[in-house]
C-alpha positions as CSV (number, residue, x, y, z in Angstrom):
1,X,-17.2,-80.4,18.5
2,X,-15.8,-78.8,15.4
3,X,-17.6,-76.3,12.9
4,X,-17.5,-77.8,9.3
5,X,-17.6,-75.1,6.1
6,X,-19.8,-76.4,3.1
7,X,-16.0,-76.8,1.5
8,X,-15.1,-79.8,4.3
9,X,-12.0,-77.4,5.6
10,X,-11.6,-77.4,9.5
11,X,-12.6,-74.1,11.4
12,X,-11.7,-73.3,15.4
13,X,-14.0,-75.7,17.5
14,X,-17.7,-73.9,18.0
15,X,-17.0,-72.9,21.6
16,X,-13.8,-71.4,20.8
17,X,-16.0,-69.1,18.2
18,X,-18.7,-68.1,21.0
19,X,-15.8,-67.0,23.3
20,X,-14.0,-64.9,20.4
21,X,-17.0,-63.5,19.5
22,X,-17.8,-62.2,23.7
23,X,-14.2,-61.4,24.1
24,X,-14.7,-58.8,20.8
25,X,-18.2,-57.7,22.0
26,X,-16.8,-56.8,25.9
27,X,-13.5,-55.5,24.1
28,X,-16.0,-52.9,22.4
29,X,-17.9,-51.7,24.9
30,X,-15.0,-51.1,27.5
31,X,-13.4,-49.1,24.7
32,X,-16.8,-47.2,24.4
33,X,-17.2,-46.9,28.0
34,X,-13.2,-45.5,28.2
35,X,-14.1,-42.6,25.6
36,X,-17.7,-41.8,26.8
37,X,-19.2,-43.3,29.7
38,X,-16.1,-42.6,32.0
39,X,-15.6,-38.9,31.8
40,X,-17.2,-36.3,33.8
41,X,-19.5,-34.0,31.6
42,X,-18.9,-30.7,31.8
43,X,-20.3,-29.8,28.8
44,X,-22.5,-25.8,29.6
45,X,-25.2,-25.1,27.3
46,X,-26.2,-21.6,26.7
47,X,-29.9,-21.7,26.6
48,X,-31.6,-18.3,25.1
49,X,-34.6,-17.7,26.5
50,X,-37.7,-15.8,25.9
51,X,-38.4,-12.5,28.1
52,X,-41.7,-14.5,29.6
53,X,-38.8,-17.3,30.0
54,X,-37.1,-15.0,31.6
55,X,-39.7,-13.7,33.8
56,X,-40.5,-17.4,35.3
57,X,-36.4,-18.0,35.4
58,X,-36.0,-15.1,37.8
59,X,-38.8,-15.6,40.3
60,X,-38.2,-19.2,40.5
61,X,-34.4,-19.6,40.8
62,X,-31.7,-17.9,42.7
63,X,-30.0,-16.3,39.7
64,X,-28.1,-13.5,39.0
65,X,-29.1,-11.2,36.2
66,X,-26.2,-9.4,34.7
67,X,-27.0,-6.3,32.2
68,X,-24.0,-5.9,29.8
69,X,-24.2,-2.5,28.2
70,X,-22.6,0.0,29.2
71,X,-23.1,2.3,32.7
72,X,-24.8,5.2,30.2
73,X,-27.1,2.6,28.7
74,X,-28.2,0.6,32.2
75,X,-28.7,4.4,33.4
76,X,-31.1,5.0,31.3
77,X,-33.2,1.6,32.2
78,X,-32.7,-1.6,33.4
79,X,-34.4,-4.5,34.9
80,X,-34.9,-5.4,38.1
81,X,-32.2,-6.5,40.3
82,X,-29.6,-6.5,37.5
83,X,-25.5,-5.9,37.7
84,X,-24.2,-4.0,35.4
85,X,-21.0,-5.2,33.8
86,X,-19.8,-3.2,30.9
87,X,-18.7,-6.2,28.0
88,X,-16.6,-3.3,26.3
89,X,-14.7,-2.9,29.5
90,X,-11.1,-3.4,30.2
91,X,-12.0,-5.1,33.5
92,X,-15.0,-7.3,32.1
93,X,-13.3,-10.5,32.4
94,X,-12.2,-9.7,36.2
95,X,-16.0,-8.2,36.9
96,X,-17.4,-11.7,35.7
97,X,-14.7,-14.0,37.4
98,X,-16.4,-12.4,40.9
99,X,-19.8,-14.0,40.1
100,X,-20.7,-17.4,41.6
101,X,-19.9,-19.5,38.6
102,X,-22.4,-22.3,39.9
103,X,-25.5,-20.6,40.2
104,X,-27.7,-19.5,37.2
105,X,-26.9,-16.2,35.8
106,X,-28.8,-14.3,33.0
107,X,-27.5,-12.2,30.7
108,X,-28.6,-9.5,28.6
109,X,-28.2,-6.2,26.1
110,X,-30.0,-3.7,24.3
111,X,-30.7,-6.1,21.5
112,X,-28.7,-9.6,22.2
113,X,-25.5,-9.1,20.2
114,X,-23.3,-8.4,23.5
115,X,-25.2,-10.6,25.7
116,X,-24.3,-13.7,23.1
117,X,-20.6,-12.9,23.1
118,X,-20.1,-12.5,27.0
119,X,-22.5,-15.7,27.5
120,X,-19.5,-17.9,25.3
121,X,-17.2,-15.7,27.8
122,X,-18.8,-17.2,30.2
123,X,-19.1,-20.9,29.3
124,X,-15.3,-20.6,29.3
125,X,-14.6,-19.6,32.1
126,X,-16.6,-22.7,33.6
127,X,-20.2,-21.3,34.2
128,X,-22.3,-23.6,34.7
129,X,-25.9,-22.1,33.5
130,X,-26.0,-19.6,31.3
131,X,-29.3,-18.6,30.2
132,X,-29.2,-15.3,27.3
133,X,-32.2,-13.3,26.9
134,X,-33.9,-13.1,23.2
135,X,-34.2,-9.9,21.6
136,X,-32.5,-8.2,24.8
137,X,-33.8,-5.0,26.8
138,X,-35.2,-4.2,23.2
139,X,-37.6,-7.2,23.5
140,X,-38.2,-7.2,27.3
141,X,-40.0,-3.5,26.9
142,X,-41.5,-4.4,23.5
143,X,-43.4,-7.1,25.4
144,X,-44.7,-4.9,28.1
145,X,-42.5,-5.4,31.1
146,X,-41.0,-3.6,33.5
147,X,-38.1,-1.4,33.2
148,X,-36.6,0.1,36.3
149,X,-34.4,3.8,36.2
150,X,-31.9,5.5,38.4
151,X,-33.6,8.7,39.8
């Protein structure tokens, strides 16, 4: 059967259209599927979270909470359970590299400036959950929780 135009000229036989037509359609989606579908998403967001976020976070997962400012700073209070890892120091990058880069970790500072910076640090180098806490230490005590100190 052959496809007629309104003019009278000859066009490819119907069949031969339909077939074009699939061939494009699957030639399009395995080019789709090549450039999206195919490769492995490593994509890490940094999620910043509230200190009530941060709360929940810490009592539900296995994370590990990393304070950022610097020894004289975590001295003077901290919370709970946190490593301190100096972001100004020579040896940060080495100090974060010993972390386990596929659990959760938390990171904060006095107000959240730091804490942003070393989280991008950290997403590359290949963590794989970064959560950065809102407003920092600053925050966590303005909301009424708990601040530990070396005796």
């Amino acid at each position: 059967m052959l496809v007629v135009s309104r003019s009278g000229a000859e066009k490819l036989p119907a069949y031969n259209q339909l077939t074009m037509k699939r061939f494009l359609s699957l030639f399009f989606i395995c080019f789709a599927l090549a450039f999206t579908g195919c490769k492995e998403d490593t994509k890490t967001d940094i999620q910043v979270v509230t200190p009530e976020e941060m709360q929940e976070l810490s009592e539900l997962e296995d994370v590990q909470l990393v304070d950022v400012r610097t020894p004289q700073e975590f001295d003077d209070g901290y919370i709970a359970n946190a490593q301190n890892i100096d972001y100004n120091s020579p040896s940060f990058d080495a100090e974060i590299e010993k972390l386990d880069k596929s659990k959760p970790v938390i990171v904060y500072c006095e107000k959240g400036s730091r804490s942003a910076k070393c989280a991008k640090k950290m997403k590359d180098a290949g963590f794989v959950k970064i959560y950065d806490l809102e407003g920092g230490l600053a925050k966590w005590k303005y909301k009424g929780f708990d601040i530990k100190s070396l005796p």
